[in-house]
KEDOBA-529243 format. One record per residue: residue in three letters; residue number from 1; x, y, z of N, C-alpha, C, O, CB in turn. Coordinates in Angstrom, 1 decimal, always signed. Glycine has a CB too. Example, Ala and Ser with C-alpha at 12.3 -4.5 7.8 and 13.67 -1.06 7.14 Angstrom:
BEGIN
REC  rest   nr     n.u     n.v     n.w    ca.u    ca.v    ca.w     c.u     c.v     c.w     o.u     o.v     o.w    cb.u    cb.v    cb.w
REC   ala    1   +13.2    -5.7    +7.8   +12.3    -4.5    +7.8   +13.2    -3.3    +7.8   +14.2    -3.3    +8.5   +11.3    -4.5    +9.0
REC   ser    2   +12.8    -2.2    +7.1   +13.7    -1.1    +7.1   +12.9    +0.0    +7.9   +13.4    +1.1    +8.0   +14.1    -0.6    +5.7
This chain:
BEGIN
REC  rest   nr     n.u     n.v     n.w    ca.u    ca.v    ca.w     c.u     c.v     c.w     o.u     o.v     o.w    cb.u    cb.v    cb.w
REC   unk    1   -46.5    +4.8   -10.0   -46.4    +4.2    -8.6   -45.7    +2.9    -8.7   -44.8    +2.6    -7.8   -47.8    +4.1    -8.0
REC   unk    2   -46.0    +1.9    -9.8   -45.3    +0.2    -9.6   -44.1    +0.5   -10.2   -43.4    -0.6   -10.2   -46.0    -1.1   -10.5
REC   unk    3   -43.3    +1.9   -11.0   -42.2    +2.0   -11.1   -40.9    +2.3   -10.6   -39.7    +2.1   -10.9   -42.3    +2.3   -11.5
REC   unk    4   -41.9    +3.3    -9.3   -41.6    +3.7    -8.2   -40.6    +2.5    -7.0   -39.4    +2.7    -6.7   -42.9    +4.2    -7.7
REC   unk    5   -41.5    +1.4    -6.6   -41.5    +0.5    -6.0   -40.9    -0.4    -6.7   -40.2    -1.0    -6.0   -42.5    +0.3    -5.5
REC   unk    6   -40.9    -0.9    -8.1   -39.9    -2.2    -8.5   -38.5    -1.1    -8.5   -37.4    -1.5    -8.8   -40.4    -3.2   -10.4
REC   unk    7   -38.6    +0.1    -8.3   -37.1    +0.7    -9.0   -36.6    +0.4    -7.4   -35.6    -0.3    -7.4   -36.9    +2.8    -9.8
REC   unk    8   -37.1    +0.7    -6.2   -36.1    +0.7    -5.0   -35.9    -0.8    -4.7   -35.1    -1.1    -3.8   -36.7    +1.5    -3.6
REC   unk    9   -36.6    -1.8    -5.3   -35.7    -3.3    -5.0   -33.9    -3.1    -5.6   -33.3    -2.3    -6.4   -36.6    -4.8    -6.4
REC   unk   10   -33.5    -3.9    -4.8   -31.8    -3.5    -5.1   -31.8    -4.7    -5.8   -32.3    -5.9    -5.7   -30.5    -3.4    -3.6
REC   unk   11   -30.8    -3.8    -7.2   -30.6    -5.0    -8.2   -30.5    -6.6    -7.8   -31.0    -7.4    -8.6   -29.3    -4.8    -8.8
REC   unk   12   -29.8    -7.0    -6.6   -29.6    -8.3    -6.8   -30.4    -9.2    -6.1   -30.1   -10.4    -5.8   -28.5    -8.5    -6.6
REC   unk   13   -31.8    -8.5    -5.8   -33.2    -9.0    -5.0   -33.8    -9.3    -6.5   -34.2   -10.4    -6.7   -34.3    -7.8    -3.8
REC   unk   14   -33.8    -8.5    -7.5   -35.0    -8.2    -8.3   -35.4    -9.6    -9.1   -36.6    -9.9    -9.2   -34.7    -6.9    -9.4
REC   unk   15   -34.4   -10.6    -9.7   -35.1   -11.9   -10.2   -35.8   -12.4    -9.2   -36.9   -12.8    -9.4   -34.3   -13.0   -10.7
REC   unk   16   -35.1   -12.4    -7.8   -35.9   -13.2    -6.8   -37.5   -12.8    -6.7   -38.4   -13.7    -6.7   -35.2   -13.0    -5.3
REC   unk   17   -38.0   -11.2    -6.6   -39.2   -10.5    -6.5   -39.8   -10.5    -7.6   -41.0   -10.8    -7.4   -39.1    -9.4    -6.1
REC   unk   18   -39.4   -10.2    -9.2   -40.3   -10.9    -9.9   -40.8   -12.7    -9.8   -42.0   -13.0    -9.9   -39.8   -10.7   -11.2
REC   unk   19   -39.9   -13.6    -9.7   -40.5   -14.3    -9.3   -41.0   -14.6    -8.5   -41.6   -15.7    -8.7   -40.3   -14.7    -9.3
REC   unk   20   -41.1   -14.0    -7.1   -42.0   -14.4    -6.2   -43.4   -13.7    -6.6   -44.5   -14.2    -6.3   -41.6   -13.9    -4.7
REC   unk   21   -43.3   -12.7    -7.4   -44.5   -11.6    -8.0   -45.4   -12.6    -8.9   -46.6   -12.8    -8.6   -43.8   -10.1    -9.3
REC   unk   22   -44.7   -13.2    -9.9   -45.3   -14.1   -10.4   -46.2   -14.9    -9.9   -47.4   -14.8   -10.2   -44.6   -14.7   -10.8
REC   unk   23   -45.5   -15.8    -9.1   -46.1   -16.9    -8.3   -47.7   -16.1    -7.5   -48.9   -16.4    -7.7   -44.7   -17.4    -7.1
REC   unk   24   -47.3   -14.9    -6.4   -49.0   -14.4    -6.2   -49.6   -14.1    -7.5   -50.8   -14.3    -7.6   -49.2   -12.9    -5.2
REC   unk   25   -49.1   -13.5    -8.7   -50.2   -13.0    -9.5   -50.8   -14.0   -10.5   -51.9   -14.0   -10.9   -49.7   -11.8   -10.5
REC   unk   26   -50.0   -14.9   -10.7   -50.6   -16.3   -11.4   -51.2   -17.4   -10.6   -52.1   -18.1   -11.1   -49.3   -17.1   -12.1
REC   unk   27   -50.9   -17.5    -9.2   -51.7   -18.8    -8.4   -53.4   -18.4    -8.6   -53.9   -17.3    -8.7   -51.3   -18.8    -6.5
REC   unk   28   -54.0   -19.8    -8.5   -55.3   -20.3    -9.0   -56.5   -19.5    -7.9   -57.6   -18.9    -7.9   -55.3   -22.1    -8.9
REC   unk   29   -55.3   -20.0    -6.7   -55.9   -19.4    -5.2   -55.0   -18.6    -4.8   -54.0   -18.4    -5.4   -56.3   -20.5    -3.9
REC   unk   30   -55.3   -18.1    -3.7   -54.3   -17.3    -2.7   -52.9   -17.7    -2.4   -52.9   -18.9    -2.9   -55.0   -17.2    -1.4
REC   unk   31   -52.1   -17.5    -1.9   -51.1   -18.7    -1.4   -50.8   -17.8    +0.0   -50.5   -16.6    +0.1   -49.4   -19.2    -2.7
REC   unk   32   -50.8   -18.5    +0.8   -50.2   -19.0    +2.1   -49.0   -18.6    +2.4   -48.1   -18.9    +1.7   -50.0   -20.4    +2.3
REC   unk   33   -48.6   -17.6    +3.8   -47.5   -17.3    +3.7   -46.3   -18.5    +3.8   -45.2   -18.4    +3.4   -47.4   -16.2    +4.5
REC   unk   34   -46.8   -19.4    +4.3   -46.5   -21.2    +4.2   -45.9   -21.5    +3.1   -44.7   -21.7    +2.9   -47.8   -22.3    +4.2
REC   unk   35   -46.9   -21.5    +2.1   -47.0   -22.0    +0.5   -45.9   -21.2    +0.2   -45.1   -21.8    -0.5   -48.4   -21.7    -0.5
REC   unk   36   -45.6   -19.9    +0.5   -44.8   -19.1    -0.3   -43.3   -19.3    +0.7   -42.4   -18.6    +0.2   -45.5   -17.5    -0.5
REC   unk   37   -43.0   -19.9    +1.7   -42.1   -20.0    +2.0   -41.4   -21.2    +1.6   -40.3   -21.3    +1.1   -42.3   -19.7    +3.1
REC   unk   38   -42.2   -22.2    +1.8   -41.5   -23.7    +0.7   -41.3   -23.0    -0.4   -40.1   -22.7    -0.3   -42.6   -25.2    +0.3
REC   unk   39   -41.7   -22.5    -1.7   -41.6   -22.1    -2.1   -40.3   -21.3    -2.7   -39.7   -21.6    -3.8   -42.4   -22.0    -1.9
REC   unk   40   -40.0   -20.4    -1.9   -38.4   -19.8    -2.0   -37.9   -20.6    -1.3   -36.8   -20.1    -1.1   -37.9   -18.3    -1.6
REC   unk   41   -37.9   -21.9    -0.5   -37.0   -22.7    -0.5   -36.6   -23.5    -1.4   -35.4   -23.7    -1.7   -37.2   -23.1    +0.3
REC   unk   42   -37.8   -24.1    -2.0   -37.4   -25.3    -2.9   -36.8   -24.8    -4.2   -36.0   -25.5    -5.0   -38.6   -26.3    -3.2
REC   unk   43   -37.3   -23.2    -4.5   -36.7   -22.5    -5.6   -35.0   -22.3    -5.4   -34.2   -22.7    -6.2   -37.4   -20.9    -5.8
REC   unk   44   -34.7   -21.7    -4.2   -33.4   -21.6    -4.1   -32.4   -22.9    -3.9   -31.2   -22.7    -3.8   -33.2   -20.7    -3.1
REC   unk   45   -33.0   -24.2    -3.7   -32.3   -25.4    -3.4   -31.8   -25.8    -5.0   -32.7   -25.9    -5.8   -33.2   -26.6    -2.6
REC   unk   46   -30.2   -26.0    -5.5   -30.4   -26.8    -6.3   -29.7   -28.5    -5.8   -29.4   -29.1    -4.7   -29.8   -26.0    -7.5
REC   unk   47   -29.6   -28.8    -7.1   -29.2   -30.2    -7.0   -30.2   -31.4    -6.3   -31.4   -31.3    -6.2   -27.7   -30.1    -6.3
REC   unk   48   -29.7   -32.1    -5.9   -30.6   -33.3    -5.3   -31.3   -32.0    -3.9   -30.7   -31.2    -3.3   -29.4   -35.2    -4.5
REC   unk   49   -32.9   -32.6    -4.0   -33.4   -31.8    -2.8   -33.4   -32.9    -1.6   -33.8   -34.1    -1.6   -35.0   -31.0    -3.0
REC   unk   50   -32.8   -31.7    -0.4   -32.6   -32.8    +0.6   -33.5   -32.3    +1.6   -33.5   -31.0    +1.6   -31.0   -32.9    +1.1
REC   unk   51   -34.4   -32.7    +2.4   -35.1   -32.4    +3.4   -34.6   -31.0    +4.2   -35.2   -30.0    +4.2   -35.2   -33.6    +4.2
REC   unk   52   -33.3   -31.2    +5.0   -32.3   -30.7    +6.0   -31.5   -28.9    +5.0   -31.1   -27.8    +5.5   -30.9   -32.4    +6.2
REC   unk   53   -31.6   -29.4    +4.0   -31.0   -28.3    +2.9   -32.2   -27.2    +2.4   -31.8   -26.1    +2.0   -30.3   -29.3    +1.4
REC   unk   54   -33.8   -27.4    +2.3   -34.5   -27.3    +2.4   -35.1   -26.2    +3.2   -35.7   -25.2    +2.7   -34.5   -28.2    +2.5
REC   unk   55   -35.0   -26.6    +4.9   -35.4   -26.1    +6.0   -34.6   -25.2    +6.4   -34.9   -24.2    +7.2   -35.5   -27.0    +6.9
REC   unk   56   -33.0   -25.4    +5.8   -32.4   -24.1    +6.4   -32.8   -23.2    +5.6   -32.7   -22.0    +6.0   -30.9   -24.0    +6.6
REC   unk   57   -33.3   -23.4    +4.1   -33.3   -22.2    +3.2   -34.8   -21.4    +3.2   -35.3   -20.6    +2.4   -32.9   -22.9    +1.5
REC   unk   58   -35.4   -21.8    +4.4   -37.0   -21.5    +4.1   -36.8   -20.1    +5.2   -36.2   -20.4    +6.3   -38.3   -23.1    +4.7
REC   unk   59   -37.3   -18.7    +5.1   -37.4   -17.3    +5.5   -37.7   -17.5    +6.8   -38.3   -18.6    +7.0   -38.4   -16.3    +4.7
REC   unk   60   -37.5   -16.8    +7.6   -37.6   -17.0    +9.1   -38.8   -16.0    +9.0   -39.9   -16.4    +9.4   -36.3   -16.7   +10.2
REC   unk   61   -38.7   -14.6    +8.4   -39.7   -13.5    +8.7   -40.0   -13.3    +6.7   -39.6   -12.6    +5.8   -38.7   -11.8    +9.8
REC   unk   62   -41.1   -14.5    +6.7   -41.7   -14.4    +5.2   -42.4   -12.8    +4.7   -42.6   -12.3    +3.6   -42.9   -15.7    +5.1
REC   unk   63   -42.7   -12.6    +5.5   -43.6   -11.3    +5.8   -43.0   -10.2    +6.0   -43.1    -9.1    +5.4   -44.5   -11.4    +6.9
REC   unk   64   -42.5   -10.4    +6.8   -41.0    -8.8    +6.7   -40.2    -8.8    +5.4   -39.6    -7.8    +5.0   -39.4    -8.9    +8.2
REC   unk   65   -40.3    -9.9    +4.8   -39.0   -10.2    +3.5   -40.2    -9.7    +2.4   -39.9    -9.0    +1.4   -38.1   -12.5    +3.2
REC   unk   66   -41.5   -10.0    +2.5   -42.3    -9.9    +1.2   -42.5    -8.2    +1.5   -41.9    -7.5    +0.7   -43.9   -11.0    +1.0
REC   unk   67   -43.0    -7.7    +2.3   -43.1    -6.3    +2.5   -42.4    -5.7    +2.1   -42.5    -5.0    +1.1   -43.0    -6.0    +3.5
REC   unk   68   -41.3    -6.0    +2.8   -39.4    -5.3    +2.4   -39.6    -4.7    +0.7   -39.8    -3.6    +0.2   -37.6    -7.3    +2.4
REC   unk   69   -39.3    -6.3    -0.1   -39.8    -6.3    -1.1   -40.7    -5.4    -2.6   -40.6    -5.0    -3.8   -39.9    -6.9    -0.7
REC   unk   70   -41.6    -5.7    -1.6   -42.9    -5.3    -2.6   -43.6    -4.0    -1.6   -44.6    -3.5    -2.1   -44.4    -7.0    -2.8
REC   unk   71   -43.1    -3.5    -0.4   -44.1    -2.4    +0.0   -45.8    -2.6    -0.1   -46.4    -3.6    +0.3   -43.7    -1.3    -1.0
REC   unk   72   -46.1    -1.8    -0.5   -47.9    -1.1    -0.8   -48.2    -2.3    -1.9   -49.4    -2.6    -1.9   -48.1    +0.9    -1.7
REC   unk   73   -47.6    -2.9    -2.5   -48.1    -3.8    -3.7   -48.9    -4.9    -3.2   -49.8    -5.3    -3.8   -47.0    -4.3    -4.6
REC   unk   74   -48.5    -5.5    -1.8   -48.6    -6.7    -1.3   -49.8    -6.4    +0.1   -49.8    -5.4    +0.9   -47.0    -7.4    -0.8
REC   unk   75   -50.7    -7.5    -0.1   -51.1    -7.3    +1.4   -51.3    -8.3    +1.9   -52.1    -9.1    +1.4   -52.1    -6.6    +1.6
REC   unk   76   -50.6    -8.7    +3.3   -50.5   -10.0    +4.3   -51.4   -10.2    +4.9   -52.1    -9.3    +5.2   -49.6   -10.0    +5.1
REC   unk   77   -51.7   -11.4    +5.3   -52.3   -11.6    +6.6   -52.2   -13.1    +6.5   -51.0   -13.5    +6.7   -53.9   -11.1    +6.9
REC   unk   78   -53.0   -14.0    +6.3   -53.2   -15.4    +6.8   -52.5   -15.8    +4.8   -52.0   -16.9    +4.4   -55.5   -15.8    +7.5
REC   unk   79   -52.8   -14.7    +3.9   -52.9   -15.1    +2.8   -51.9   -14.4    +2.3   -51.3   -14.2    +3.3   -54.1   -15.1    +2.3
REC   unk   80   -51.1   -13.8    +1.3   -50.5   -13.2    +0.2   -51.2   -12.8    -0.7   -51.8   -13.8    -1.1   -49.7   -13.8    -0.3
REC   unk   81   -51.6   -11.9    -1.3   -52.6   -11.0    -1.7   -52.1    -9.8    -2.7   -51.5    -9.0    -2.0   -53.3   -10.4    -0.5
REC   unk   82   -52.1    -9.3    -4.2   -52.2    -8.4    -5.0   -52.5    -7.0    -4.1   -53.4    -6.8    -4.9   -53.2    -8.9    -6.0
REC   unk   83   -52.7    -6.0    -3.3   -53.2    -4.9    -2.5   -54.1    -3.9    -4.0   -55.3    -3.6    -4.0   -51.6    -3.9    -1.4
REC   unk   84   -53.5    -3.6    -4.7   -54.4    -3.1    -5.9   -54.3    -3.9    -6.9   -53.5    -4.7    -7.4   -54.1    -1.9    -6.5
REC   unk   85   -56.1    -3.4    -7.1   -57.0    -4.1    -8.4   -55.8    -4.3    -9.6   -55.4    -5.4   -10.1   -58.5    -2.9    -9.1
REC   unk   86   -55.5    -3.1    -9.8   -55.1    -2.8   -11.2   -54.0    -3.5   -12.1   -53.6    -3.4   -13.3   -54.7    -1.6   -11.2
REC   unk   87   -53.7    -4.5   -10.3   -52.1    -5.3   -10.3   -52.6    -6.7   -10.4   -51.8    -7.6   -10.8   -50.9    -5.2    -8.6
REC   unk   88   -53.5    -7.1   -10.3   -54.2    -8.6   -10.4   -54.7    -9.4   -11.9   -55.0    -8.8   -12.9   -55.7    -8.5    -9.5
REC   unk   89   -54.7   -10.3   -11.7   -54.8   -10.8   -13.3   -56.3   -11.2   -13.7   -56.6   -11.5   -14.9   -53.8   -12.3   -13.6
């Protein structure tokens, strides 16, 4: 099944989705679909971080983009969430 679903990410998503994968399966707590939107912003900014450079890079639909992504693996609501046991650390 998780071969299934990392195989239909299109090659040039897939560093971005392991690392967003990372980030839910390693955080202490839950993260926030918030948390996880700074997040792929401040990841995709390089060079000096500018406030303005920042805000444009932050997902408009964090939740349609993680879905998209990860399908059945993920489950949304207020939080970002592992959906099966067997995927959690």
């Amino acid at each position: 099944m998780y071969n299934k679903i990392w195989g239909r990410i299109p090659a040039k998503d897939l560093e971005r989705a392991k690392t967003i994968f990372q980030w839910i399966l390693c955080s202490l707590s839950l993260l926030s679909l918030d948390a996880i939107q700074v997040a792929i912003a401040v990841s995709s900014t390089t060079g000096a971080l500018k406030h303005a450079g920042i805000k444009r890079k932050i997902p408009y639909d964090v939740s349609g983009d993680l879905l998209g992504l990860f399908g059945p693996l993920v489950k949304i609501d207020a939080f970002v969430d592992v959906s099966h046991p067997s995927s959690s650390v």
